[in-house]
VMD Tcl script that draws the C-alpha trace (Angstrom):
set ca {
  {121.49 -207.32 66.41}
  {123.31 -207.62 69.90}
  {120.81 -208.46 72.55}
  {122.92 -209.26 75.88}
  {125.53 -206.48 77.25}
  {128.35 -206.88 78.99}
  {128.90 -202.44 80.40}
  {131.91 -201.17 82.20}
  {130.67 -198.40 85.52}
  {133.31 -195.85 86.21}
  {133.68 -193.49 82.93}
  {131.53 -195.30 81.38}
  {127.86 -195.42 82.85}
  {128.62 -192.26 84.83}
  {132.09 -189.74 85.02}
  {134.18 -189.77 87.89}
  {135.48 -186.52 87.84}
  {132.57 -184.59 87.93}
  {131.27 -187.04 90.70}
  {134.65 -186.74 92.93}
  {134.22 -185.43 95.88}
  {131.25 -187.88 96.62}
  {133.62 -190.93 95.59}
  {137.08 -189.92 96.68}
  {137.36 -187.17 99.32}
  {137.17 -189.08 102.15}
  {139.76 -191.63 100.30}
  {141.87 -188.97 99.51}
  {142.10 -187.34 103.05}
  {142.47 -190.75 105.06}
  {145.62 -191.49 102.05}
  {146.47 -187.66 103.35}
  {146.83 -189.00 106.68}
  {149.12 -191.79 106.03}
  {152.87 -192.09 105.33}
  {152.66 -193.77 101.60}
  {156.90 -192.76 101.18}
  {155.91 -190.93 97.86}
  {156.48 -187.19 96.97}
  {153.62 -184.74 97.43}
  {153.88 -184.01 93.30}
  {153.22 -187.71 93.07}
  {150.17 -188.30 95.42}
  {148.58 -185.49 93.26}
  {149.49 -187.73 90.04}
  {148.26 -190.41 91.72}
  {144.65 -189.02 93.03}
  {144.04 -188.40 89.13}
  {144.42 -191.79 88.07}
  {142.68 -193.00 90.85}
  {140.02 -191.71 88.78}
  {140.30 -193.55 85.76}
  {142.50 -196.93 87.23}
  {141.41 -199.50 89.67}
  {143.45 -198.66 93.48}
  {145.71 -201.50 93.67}
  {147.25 -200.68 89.95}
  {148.28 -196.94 90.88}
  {149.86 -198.58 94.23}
  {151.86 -200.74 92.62}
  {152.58 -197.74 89.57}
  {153.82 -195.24 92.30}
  {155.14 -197.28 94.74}
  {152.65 -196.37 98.15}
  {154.64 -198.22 101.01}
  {153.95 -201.69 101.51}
  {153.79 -200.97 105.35}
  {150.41 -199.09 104.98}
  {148.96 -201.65 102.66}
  {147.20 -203.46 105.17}
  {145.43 -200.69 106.40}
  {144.50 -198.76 103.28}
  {142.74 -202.45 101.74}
  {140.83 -203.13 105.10}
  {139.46 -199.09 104.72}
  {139.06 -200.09 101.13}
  {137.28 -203.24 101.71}
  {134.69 -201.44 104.34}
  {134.02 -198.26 102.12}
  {130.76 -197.34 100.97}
  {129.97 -194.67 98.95}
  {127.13 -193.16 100.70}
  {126.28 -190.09 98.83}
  {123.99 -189.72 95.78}
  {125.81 -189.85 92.41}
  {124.80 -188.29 88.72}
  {125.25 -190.86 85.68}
  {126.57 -189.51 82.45}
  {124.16 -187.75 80.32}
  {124.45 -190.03 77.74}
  {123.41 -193.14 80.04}
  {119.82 -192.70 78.50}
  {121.41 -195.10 75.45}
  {122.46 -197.45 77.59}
  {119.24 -198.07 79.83}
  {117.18 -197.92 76.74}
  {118.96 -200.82 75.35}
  {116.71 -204.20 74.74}
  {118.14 -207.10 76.06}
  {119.78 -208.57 79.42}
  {122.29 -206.11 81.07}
  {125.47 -206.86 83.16}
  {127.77 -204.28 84.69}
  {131.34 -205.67 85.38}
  {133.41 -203.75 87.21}
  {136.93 -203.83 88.50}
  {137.23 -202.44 92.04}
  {136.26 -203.43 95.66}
  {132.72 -205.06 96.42}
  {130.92 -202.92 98.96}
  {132.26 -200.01 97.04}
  {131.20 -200.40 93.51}
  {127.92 -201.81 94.68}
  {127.41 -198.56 96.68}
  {128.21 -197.10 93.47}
  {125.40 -198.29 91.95}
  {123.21 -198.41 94.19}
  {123.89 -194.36 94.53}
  {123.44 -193.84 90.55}
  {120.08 -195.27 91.33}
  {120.45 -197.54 88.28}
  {120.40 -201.18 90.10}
  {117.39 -201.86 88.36}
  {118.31 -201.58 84.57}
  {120.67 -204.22 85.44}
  {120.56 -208.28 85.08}
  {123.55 -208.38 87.56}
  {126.44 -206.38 89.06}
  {129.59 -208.18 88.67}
  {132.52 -206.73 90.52}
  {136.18 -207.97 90.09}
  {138.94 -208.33 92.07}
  {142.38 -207.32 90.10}
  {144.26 -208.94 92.88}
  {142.69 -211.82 92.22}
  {141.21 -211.95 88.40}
  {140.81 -210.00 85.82}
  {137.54 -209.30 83.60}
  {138.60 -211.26 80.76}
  {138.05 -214.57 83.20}
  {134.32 -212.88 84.44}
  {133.36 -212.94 80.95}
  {133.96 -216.31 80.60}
  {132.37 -217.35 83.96}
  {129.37 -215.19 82.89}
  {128.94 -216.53 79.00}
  {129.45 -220.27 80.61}
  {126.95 -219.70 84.05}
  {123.98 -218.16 81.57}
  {125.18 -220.33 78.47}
  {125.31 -216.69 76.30}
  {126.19 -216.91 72.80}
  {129.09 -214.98 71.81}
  {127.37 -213.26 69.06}
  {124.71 -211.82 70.98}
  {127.37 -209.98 73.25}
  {128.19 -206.68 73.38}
  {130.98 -205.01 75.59}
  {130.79 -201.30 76.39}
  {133.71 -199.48 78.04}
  {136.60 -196.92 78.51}
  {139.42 -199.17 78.73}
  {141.24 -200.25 75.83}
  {143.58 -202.16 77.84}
  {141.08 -204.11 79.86}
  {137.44 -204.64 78.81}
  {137.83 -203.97 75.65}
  {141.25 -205.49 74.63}
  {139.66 -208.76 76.58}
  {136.40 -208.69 74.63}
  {138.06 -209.12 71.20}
  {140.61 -211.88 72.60}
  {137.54 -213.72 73.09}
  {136.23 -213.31 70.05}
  {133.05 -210.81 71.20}
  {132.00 -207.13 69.66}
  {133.21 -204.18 71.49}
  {132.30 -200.64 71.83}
  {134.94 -198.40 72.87}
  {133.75 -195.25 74.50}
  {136.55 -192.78 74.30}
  {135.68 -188.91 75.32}
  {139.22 -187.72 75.74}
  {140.50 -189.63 72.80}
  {143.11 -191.64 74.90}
  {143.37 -194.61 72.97}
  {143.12 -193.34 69.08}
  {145.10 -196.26 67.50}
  {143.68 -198.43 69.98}
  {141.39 -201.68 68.61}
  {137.71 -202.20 68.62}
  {134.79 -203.24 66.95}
  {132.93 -199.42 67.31}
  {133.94 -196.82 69.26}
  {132.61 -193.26 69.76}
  {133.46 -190.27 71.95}
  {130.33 -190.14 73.28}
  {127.32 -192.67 73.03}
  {124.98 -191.31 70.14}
  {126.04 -193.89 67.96}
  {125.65 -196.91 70.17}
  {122.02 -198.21 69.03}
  {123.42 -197.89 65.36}
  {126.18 -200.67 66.31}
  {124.03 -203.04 67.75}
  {121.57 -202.80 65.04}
  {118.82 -201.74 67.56}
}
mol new
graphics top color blue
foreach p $ca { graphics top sphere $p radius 0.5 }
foreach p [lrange $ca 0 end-1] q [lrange $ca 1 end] { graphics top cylinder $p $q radius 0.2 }
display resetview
């Protein structure tokens, strides 16, 4: 039985697309205001995987203008989500889960903490660990967090939507994944369960 959980936020605990306008209007219109030197068609491209793929990897994938990058990570640093923000219905198998509960995150600090703290979930949670691609990636924050608490790799369970980040990470270091895949993105991709949806989740930790 897995007792400690290592969950992924965005697409994961809650959707972003149904949720945003709340997350990424004001983002979008103050990247509307800017010269970022790429075509209208691919700003539109862009805004969708800003969805699904942390800021500073669909920069660097369409090329904004290194000019404005200053500017756009100071408004990114300072952001705050500041209105209220639905989780998925299926997060009901993920708070009623028995054991200690970390959320690790890739994005900006105020912003994903906002996040949470506007899913009105901070509570079910042992700690919010946010992680900063430019610096790290969340293969390293497992590590820091299995070392700082002295987990056992057994006990572990990670729970995301990323094949090619949380998850791919998890099995590198040896540790049981869940891969939570609505869309079926990643069908050949590896993991120890996977679902498109979370029904079967309390079934793969033996809970």
């Amino acid at each position: 039985m897995k007792s400690i959980f290592f969950i992924d936020l965005d697409n994961t605990i809650y959707f972003t697309k149904p949720n945003e306008e709340q997350l990424m209007g004001e983002l979008y219109r103050f990247l509307e205001s800017l010269d970022l030197g790429i075509s209208n068609e691919d700003f539109q491209l862009a805004k969708q995987d800003m969805l699904r793929t942390p800021f500073l990897k669909v920069a660097k994938k369409y090329g904004f203008r290194e000019e404005v990058m200053p500017e756009v990570l100071s408004y990114l640093e300072n952001r705050e989500v500041s209105k209220p923000l639905k989780p998925s219905d299926d997060y009901h198998y993920i708070k009623s889960l028995k054991g200690r509960k970390f959320i690790v995150t890739a994005g900006f600090q105020k912003q994903q903490v906002s996040k949470v703290k506007m899913l009105g979930i901070a509570g079910d949670f042992e700690e919010v660990c946010v992680v900063d691609v430019s610096v790290n990636n969340k293969k390293d924050v497992f590590e820091e967090l299995i070392d700082q608490h002295n987990l056992n790799v057994n006990d572990i369970l990670i729970i995301g939507d990323d094949a090619d980040s949380e998850i791919r990470y998890g099995l590198e270091l040896g540790i049981s994944t869940f891969l939570l895949d609505p869309g079926n993105l990643h069908p050949n991709a590896e993991s120890t369960f996977r679902g498109n949806d979370l029904s079967n989740l309390h079934a793969a930790v033996g809970q």
